[in-house]
C-alpha positions as CSV (number, residue, x, y, z in Angstrom):
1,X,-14.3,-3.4,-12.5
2,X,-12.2,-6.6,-12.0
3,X,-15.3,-8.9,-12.9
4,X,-14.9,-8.6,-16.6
5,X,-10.8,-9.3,-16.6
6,X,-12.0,-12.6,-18.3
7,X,-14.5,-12.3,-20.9
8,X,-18.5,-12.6,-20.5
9,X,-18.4,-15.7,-22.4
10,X,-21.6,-17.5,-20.2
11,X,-22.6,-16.5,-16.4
12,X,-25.0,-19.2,-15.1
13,X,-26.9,-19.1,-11.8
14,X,-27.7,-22.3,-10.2
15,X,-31.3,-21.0,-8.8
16,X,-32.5,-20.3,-12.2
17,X,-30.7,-22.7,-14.1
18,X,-30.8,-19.9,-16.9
19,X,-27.8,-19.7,-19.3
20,X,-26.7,-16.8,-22.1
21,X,-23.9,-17.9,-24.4
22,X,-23.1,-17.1,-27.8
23,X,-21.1,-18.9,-30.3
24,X,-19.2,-16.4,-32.3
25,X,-15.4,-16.6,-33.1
26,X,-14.3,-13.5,-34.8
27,X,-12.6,-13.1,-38.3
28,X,-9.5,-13.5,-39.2
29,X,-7.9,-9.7,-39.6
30,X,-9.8,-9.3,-36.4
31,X,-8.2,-11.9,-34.5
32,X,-4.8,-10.6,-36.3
33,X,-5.9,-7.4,-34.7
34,X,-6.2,-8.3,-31.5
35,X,-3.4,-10.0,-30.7
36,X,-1.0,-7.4,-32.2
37,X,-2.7,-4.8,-29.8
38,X,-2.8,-6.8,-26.9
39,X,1.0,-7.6,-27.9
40,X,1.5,-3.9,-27.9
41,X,0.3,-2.9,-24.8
42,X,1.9,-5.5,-22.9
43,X,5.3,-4.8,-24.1
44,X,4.9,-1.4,-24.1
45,X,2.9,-2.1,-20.3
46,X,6.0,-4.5,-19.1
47,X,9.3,-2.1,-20.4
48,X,8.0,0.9,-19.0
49,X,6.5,-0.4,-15.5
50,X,10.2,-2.6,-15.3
51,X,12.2,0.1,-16.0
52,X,10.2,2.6,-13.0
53,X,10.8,-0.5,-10.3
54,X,14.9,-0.8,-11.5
55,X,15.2,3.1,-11.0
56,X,13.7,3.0,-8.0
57,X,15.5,-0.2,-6.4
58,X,18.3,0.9,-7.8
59,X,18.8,4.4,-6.7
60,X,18.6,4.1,-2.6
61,X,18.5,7.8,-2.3
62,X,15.2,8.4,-4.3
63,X,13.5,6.0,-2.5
64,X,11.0,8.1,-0.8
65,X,7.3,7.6,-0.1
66,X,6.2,8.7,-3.6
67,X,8.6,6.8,-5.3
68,X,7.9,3.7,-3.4
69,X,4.3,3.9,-4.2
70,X,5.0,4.3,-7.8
71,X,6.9,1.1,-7.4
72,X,3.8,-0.8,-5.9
73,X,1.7,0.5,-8.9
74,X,4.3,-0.6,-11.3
75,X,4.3,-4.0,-9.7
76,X,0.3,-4.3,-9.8
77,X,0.7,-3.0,-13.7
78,X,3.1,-5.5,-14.4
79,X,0.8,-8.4,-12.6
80,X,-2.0,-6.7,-15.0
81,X,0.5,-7.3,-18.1
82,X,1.1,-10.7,-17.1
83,X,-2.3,-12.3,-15.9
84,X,-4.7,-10.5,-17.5
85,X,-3.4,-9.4,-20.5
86,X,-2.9,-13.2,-22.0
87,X,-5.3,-14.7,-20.4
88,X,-8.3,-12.3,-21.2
89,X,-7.0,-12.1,-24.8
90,X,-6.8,-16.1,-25.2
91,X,-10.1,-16.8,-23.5
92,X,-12.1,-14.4,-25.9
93,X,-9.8,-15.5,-29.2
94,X,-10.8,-19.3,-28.4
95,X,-14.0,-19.0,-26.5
96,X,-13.5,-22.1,-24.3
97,X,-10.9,-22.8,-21.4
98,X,-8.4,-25.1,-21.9
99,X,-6.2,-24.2,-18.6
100,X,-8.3,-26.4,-16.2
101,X,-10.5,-25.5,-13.3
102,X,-7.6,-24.6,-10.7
103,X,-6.0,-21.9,-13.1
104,X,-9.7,-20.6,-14.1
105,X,-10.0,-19.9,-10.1
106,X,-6.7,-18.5,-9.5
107,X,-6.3,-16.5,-12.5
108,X,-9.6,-14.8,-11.9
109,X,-8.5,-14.2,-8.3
110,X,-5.0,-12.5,-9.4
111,X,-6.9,-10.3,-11.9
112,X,-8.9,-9.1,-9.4
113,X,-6.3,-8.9,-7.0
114,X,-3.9,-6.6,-9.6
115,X,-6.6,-4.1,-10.6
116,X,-7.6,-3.9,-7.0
117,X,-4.1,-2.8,-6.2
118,X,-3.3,-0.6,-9.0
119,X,-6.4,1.8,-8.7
120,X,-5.4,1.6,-4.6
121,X,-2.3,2.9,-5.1
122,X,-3.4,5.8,-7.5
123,X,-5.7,6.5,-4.6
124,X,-2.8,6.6,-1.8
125,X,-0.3,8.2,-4.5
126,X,-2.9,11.3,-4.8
127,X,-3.5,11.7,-1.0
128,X,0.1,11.8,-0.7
129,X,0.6,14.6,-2.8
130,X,-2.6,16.5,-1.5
131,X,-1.1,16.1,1.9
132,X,2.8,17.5,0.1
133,X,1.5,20.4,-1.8
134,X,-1.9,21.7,-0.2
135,X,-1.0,21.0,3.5
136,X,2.6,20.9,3.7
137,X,2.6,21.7,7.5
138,X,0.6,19.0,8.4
139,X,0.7,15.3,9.0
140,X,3.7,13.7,6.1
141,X,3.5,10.3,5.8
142,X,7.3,8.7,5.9
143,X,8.7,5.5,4.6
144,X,6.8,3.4,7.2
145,X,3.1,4.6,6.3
146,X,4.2,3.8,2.4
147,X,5.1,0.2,3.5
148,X,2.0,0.2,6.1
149,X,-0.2,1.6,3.5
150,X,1.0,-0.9,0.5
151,X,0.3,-3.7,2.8
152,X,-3.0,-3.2,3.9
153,X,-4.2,-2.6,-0.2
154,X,-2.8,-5.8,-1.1
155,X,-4.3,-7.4,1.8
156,X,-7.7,-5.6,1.1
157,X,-7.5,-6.3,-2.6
158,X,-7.3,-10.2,-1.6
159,X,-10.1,-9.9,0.6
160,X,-12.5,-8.9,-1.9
161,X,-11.2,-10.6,-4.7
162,X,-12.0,-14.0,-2.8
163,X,-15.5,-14.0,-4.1
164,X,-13.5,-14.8,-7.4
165,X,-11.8,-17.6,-6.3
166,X,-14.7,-18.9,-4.5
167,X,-17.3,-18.5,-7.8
168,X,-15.6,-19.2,-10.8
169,X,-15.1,-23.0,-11.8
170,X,-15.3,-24.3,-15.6
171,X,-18.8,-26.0,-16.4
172,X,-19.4,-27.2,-20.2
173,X,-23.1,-26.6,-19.7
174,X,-22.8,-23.4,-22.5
175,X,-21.5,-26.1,-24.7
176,X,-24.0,-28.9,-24.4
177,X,-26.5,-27.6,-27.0
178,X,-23.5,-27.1,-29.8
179,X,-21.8,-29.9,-29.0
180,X,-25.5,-32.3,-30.4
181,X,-24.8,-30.5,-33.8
182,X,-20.8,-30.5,-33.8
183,X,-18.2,-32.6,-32.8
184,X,-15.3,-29.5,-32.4
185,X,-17.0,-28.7,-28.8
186,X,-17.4,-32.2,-27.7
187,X,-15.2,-31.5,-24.0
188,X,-14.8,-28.0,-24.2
189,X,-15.3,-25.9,-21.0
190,X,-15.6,-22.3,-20.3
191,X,-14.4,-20.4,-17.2
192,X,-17.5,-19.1,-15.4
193,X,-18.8,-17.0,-12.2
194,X,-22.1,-20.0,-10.6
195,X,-23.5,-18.0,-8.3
196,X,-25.7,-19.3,-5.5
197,X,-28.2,-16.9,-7.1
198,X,-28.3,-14.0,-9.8
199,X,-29.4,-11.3,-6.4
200,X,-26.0,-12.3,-4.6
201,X,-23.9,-12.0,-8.3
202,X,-25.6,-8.5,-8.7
203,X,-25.2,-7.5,-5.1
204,X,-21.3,-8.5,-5.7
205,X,-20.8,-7.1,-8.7
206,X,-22.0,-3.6,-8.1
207,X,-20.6,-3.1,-4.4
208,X,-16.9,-4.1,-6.4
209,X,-18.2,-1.3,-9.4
210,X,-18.5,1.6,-6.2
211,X,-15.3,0.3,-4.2
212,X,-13.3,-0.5,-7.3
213,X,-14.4,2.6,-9.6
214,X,-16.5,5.0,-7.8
215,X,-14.5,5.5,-4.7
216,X,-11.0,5.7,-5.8
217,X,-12.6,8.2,-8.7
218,X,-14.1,10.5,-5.7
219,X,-10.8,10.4,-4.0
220,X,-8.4,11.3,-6.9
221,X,-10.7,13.8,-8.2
222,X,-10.8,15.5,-5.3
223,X,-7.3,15.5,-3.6
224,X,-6.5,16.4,-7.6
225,X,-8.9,19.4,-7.8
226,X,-7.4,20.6,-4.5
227,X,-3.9,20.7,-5.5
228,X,-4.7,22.3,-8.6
229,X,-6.8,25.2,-6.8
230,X,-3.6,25.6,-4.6
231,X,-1.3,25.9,-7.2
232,X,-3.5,28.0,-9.0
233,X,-3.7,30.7,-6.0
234,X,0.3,30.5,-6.2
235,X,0.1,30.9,-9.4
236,X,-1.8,34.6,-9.1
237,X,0.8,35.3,-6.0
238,X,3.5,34.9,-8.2
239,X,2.0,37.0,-11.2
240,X,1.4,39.9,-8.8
241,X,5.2,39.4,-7.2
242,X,6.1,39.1,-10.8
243,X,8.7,35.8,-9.5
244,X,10.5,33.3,-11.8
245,X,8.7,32.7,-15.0
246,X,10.2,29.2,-14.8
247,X,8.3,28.7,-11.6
248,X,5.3,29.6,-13.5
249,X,5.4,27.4,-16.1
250,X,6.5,24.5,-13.8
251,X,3.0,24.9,-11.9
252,X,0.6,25.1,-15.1
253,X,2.8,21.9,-16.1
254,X,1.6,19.8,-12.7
255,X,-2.0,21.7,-13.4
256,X,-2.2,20.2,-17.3
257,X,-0.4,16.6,-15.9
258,X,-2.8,16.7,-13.1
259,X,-6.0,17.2,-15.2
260,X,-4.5,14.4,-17.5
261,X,-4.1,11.8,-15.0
262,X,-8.0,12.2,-14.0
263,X,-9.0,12.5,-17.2
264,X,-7.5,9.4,-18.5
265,X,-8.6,7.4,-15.4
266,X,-12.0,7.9,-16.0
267,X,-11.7,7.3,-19.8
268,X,-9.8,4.1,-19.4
269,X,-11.7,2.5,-16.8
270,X,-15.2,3.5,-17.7
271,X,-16.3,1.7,-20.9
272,X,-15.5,-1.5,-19.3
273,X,-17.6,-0.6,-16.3
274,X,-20.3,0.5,-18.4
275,X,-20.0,-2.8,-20.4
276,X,-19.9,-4.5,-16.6
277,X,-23.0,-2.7,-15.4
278,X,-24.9,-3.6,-19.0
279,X,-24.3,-7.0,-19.2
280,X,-25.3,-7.7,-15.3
281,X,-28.4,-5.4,-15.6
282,X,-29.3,-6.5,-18.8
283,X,-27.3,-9.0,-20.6
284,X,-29.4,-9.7,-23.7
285,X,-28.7,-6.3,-25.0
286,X,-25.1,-7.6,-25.3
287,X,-25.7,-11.6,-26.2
288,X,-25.2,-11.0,-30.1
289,X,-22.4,-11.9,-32.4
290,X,-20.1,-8.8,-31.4
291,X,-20.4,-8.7,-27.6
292,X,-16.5,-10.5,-27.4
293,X,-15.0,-7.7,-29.9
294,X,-16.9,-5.2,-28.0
295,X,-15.9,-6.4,-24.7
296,X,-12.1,-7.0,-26.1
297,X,-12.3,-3.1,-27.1
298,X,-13.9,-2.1,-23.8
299,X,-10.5,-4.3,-21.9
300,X,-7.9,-3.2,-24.0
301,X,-8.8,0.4,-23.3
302,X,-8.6,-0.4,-19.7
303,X,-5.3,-2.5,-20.1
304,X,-4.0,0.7,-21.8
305,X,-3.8,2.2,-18.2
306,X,-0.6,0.1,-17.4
307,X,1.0,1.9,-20.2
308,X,-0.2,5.5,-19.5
309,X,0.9,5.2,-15.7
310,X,4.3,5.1,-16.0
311,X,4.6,7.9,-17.8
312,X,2.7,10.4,-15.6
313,X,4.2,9.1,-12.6
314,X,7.5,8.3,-13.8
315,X,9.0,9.9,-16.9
316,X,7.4,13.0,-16.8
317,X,8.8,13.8,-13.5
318,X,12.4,15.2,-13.9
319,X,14.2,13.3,-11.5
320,X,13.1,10.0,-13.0
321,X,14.0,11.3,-16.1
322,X,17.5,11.8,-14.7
323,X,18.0,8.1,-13.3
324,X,16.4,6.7,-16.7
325,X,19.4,8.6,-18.8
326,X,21.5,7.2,-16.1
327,X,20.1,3.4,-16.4
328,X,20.6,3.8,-20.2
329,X,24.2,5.0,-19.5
330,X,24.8,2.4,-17.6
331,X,23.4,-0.2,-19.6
332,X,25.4,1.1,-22.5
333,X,29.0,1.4,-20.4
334,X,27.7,-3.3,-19.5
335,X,27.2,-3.7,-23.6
336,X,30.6,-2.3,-24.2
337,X,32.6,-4.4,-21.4
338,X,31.1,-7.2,-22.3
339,X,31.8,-6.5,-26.4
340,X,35.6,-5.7,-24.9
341,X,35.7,-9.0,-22.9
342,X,34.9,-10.8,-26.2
343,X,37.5,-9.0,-28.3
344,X,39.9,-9.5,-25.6
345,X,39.6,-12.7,-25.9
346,X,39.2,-14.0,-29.6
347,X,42.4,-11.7,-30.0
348,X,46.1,-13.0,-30.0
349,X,47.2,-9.9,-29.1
350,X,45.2,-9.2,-26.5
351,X,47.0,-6.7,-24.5
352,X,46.9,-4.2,-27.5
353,X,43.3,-5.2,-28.0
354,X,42.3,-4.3,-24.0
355,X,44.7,-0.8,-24.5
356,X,42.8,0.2,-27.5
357,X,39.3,-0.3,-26.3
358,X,40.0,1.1,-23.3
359,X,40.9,4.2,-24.7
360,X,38.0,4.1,-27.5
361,X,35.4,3.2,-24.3
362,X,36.6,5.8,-21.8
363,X,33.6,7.8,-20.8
364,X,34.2,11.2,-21.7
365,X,32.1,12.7,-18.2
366,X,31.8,10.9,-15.0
């Protein structure tokens, strides 16, 4: 899943000496395009990931295992807005590398590193539930297996991200045919996965598909299904009892969330994996003059997860909603201090000025 974070611009393998690269920047309005969705996403990505980690740090009380989870996915989502977000997007706009061979290594290595983590911690955030809600009498994980847990999926995420780090290097070889017939890619370079051989690339590439994708897809669905079977035999318990319809509607609330959050896992993450497994399988069906747009489409669909994760694990859940109103609050009461402050003191009469605005800036309800 990681592999594509940078674009398929060329993949060579030294035992063949073979080489697929295409030529073929995009139009204008389509480059416009692009950069005003990728713009999107990662503000949108950044403001809603921040504001989950400042609720959470803030408030010491709601600092549970759940919420400290959502706090490690947040980070990973906001690594995801900051490294492969640009770089992706300036890679396939310009089709050459101009960052140097270091940053092609360790930006390929973070990317891997900050998808790795987020899809781990959806994984640990739904066995945590399953374990809450279907067997609440069991084992509970406490603030020490959160921490335990968080290390050991950063730690695995490096680990398999190394290959990364290890493989990609900038070559010009894509560049030497183009660069006979015009001058503009005389010294350009491209950022690049040489392999030892295409059978060790493939073998790579589709054991990180099943660990990356596959497995964390098996998990969630499952822990996800069994909650919502639980919920759903409460649910006829409380029709028969005839209970609280607010209790009702609060469980076919999780049920619709819960489907959502599988659903949009698998429709976020799957086009790029299926543009991943294409063009490693069989990369000429994808070497013609729209394989970048297609392959910026197939990203931006899976960058759009750092967007959709804060709000399922976040702001639909009351008591975040609660501490956001209060962050706003509180953000509001630090604008008007610091608008007195300045009144106070570009006023002669300053003492009337502080009595005045105090009274004007008195919160009505503590």
């Amino acid at each position: 899943m990681a592999e594509s974070v940078l674009p398929a611009n060329g993949t060579i393998s030294n035992s063949s000496g073979s080489q697929f690269f295409e030529i073929c920047p995009p139009s204008l309005p389509i480059t416009l395009l692009l950069i005003i969705a990728y713009s999107i996403v990662t503000l949108v990505g950044l403001f809603g990931n921040l504001c989950l980690i400042i609720i959470v740090k803030k408030h010491k009380e709601s600092q549970n295992v759940t919420n400290l989870l959502i706090a490690n996915l947040s980070l990973s989502d906001i690594l995801i807005c900051v490294m492969c977000i640009p770089f992706t997007a300036m890679y396939t706009l310009m089709d050459y590398w101009i960052l140097g061979e270091a940053m092609c290594k360790i930006s390929s290595f973070v990317q891997s590193l900050s998808v790795s983590v987020s899809v781990f911690s959806l994984v640990l955030i739904a066995v945590e539930r399953y374990q809450l809600i279907v067997n609440p009498r069991g084992w509970k994980p406490n603030i020490s297996h959160a921490y335990w847990g968080i290390i050991f999926i950063w730690i695995f995420s490096s680990i398999i991200s190394v290959p990364f780090f290890v493989f990609h290097q900038t070559t010009d070889e894509p560049f030497r045919n183009f660069s006979v017939h015009n001058e503009y890619y005389k010294d350009k370079v491209v950022c690049s996965e040489v392999w030892p051989s295409r059978e060790h690339r493939l073998v790579f590439t589709t054991c990180l598909l099943i660990c990356q994708y596959f497995v964390p897809l098996f998990f969630i669905i499952v822990c996800y299904l069994r909650i919502f079977v639980c919920l759903r035999r409460r649910n006829s318990k409380v029709d028969r009892l005839r209970e609280n319809e607010n209790r009702l509607n609060e469980s076919k609330r999780i049920n619709l969330m819960l489907i959502s959050i599988v659903v949009t896992f698998l429709a976020c993450w799957l086009p790029l994996n299926v543009f991943n497994v294409v063009f490693d399988w069989n990369h000429e069906a994808l070497m013609s003059c729209h394989h970048n747009v297609v392959f910026t489409v197939c990203h931006l669909v899976a960058m759009v997860s750092t967007c959709v994760n804060p709000i399922y694990y976040g702001f639909l859940n009351k008591n975040f909603q609660k501490d956001l109103l209060l962050l706003i609050y509180h953000c509001k009461c630090m604008a008007s201090q610091e608008e007195y402050e300045h009144i106070a003191l570009s006023t002669m009469h300053t003492d009337v000025s502080k009595g005045s605005l105090k009274l004007n800036n008195a919160p009505t309800n503590m």
